[in-house]
TISESE-519095 format. One line per 3 residues: number of its first residue (from 1); their letters; for each residue x, y, z of C-alpha. Coordinates in steps of 0.25 Angstrom, whole numbers, plus 5000, padded with zeros to 4 digits. Example, Ala and Ser with C-alpha at 12.3 -4.5 7.8 and 13.67 -1.06 7.14 Angstrom:
1 = as = 5049/4982/5031 ~ 5055/4996/5029
This chain:
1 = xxx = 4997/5057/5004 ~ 5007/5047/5002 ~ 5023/5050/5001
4 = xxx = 5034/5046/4998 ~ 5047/5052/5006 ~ 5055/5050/4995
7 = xxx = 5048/5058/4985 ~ 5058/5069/4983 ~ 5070/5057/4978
10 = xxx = 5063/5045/4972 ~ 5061/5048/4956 ~ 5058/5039/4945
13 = xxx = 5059/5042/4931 ~ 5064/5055/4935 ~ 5051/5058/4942
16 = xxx = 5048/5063/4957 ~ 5043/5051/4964 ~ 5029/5052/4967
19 = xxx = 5022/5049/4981 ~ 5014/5038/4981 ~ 5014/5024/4971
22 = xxx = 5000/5021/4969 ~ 4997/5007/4964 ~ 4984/5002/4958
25 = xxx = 4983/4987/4957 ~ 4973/4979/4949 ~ 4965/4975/4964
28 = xxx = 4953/4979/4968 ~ 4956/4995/4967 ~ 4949/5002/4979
31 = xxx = 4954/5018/4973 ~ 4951/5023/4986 ~ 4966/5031/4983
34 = xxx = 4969/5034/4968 ~ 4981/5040/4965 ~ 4987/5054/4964
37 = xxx = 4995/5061/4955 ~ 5006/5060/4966 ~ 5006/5043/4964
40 = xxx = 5014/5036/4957 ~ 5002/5026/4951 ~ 5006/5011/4948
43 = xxx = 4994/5003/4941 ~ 4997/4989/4944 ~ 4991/4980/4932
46 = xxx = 4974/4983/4933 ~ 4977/4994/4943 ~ 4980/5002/4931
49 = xxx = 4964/5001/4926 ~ 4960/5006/4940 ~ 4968/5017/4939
52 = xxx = 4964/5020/4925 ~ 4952/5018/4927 ~ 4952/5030/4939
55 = xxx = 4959/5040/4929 ~ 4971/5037/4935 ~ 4985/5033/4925
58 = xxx = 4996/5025/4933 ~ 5012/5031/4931 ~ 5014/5014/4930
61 = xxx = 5007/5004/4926 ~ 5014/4988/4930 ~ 5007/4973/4930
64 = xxx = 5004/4960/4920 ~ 4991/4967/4917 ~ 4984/4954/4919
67 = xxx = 4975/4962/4928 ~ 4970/4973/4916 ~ 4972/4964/4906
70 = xxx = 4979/4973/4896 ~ 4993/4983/4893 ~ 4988/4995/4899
73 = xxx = 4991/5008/4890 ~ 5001/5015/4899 ~ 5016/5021/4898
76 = xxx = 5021/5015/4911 ~ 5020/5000/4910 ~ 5027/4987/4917
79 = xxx = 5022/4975/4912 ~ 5025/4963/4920 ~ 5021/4949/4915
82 = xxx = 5009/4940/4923 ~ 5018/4931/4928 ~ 5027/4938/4939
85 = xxx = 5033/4939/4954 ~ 5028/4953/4956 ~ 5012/4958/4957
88 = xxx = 5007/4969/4949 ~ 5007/4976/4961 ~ 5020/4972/4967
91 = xxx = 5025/4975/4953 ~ 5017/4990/4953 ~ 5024/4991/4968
94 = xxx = 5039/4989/4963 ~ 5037/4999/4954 ~ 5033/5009/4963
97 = xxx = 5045/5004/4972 ~ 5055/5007/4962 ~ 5051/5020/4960
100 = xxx = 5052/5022/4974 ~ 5038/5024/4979 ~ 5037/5021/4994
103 = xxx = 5022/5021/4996 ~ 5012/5016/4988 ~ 4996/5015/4988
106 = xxx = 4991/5002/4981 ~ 4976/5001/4978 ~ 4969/4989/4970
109 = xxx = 4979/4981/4977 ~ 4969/4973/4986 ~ 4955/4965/4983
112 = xxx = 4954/4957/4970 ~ 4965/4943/4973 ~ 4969/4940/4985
115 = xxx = 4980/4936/4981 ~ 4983/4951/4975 ~ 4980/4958/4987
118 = xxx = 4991/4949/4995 ~ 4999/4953/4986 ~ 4997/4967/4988
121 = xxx = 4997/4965/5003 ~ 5010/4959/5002 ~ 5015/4972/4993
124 = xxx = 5014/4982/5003 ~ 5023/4972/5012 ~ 5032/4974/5001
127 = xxx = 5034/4988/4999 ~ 5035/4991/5015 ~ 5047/4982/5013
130 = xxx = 5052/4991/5003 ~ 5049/5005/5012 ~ 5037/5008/5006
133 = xxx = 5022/5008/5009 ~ 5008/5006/5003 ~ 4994/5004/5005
136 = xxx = 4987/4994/4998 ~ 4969/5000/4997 ~ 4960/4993/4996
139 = xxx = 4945/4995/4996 ~ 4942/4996/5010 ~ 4957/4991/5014
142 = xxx = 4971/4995/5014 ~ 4984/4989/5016 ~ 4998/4993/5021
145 = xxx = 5012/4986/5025 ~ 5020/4993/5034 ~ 5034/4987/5036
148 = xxx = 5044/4991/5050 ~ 5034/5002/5053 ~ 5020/5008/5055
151 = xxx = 5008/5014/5050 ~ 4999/5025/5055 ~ 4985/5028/5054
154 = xxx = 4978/5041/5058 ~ 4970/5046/5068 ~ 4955/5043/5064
157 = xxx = 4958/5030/5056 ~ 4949/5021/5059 ~ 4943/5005/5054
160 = xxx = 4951/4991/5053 ~ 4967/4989/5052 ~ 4973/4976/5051
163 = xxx = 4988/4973/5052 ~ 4996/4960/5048 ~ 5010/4955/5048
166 = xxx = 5015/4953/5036 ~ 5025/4944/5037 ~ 5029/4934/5047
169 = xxx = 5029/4947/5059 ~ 5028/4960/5060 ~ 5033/4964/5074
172 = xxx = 5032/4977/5084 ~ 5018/4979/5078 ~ 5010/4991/5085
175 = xxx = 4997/4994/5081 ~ 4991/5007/5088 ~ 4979/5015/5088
178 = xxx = 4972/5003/5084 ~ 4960/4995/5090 ~ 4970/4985/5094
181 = xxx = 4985/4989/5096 ~ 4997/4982/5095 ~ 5011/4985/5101
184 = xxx = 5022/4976/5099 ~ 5017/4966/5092 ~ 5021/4954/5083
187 = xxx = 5010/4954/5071 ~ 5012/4941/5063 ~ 5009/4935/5048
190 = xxx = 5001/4924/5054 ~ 4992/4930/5063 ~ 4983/4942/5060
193 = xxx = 4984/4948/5073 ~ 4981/4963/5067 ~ 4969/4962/5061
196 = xxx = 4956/4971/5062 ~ 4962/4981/5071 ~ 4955/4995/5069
199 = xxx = 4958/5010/5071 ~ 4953/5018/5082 ~ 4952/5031/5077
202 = xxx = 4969/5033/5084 ~ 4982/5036/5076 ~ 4986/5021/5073
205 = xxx = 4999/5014/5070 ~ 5003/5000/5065 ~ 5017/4998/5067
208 = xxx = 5027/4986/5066 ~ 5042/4986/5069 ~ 5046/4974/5061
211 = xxx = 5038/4966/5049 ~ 5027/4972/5039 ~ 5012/4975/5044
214 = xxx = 5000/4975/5033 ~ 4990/4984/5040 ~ 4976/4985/5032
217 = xxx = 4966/4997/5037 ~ 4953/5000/5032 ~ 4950/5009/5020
220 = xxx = 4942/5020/5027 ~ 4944/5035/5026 ~ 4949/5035/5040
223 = xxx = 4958/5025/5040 ~ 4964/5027/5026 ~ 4963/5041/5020
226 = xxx = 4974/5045/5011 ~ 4981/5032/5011 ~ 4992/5035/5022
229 = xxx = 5007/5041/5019 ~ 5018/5032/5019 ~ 5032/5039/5025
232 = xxx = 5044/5029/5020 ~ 5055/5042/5028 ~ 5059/5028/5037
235 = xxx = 5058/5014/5038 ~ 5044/5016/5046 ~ 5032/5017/5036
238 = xxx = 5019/5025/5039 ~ 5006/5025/5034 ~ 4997/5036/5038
241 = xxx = 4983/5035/5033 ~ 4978/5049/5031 ~ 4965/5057/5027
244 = x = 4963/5060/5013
């Protein structure tokens, strides 16, 4: 489970925040984690026939449309024109922000452009900017951002994890319980230093003191499970995979 530690304060609307903003984009959708009651759901242009289509109805619906084409039928709607600064999905990600979500699950974000799934990449830097945190599924694939901080995986986690800079540096990065560990070192946007590293069954940790980490780790059931808590109480951001 997801949570937000400022649950109990945050309203919108004059309703009690809910735990977790779950995005569906108009990418390739993996639904490996749909949505709960509990979510707050955002359906970023074509996300919004995914989620349809799965029995699911968002509580927003944002985007051009150029993805699906037509106006969906829907009481919760913000039209944006085609020719913009923001993504659909940045756009879907404000929203969330505004109504003070802190930690955010994004699926059909990645495969399909490449260009799209940059993009998206580049969204999960932005929000650990803003203190919060997200995952990015994929099929076979997921992506985090963690800023000035670290993330955890538990014991019995196991295939591929790659960490990169994202930025010019990221310094005092520590990566433990890994096949290849790192302490202290200087990660860098230019060379990709961190690649196909891989869990050895250990409690493992990424860390970095100062700059932005993208880590991807395998979708397995091991590795993955619940899709991992977010904790935003300091300035120090953890993701915990968990079982389901």
């Amino acid at each position: 489970m997801w949570y937000n530690d400022e649950n109990s304060t945050y309203k919108h609307a004059g309703e009690r925040l809910k735990t977790l903003c779950y995005i569906a984009g108009a990418g390739e959708f993996s639904g490996r984690k749909l949505p709960s009651p509990d979510d707050y759901i955002i359906a970023a242009d074509a996300g919004y026939a995914q989620l349809i289509s799965r029995g699911i109805t968002p509580d927003l619906v944002v985007g051009d449309f150029d993805s699906l084409t037509v106006m969906p039928e829907h009481p919760n709607i913000i039209s944006s024109p085609s020719e913009k600064d923001d993504t659909d999905m940045m756009l879907a990600v404000r929203q969330g922000l505004s109504r003070g979500y802190k930690s955010f699950l994004i699926d059909g974000g990645l495969g399909g452009r490449l260009d799209q799934s940059i993009a998206n990449i580049q969204i999960l830097s932005y929000l650990a900017q803003n203190g919060a945190g997200g995952i990015l599924l994929g099929r076979g694939v997921c992506v985090a951002a963690v800023m000035d901080g670290c993330v955890s995986f538990r014991a019995g986690t196991s295939g591929t994890i790659s960490v990169f800079c994202a930025g010019d540096k990221a310094e005092g990065v520590t990566l433990t319980g890994l096949k290849y560990p790192l302490r202290d070192a200087e990660l860098t946007g230019s060379y990709p230093l961190g690649v196909s590293n891989e869990f050895t069954g250990a409690p493992a940790s990424v860390s970095v003191r100062a700059g932005i980490l993208l880590i991807t780790w395998t979708d397995e059931p091991e590795c993955l499970g619940a899709y991992g808590q977010i904790s935003t109480t300091t300035s120090t951001k953890t993701i915990v995979p968990s079982s389901p």
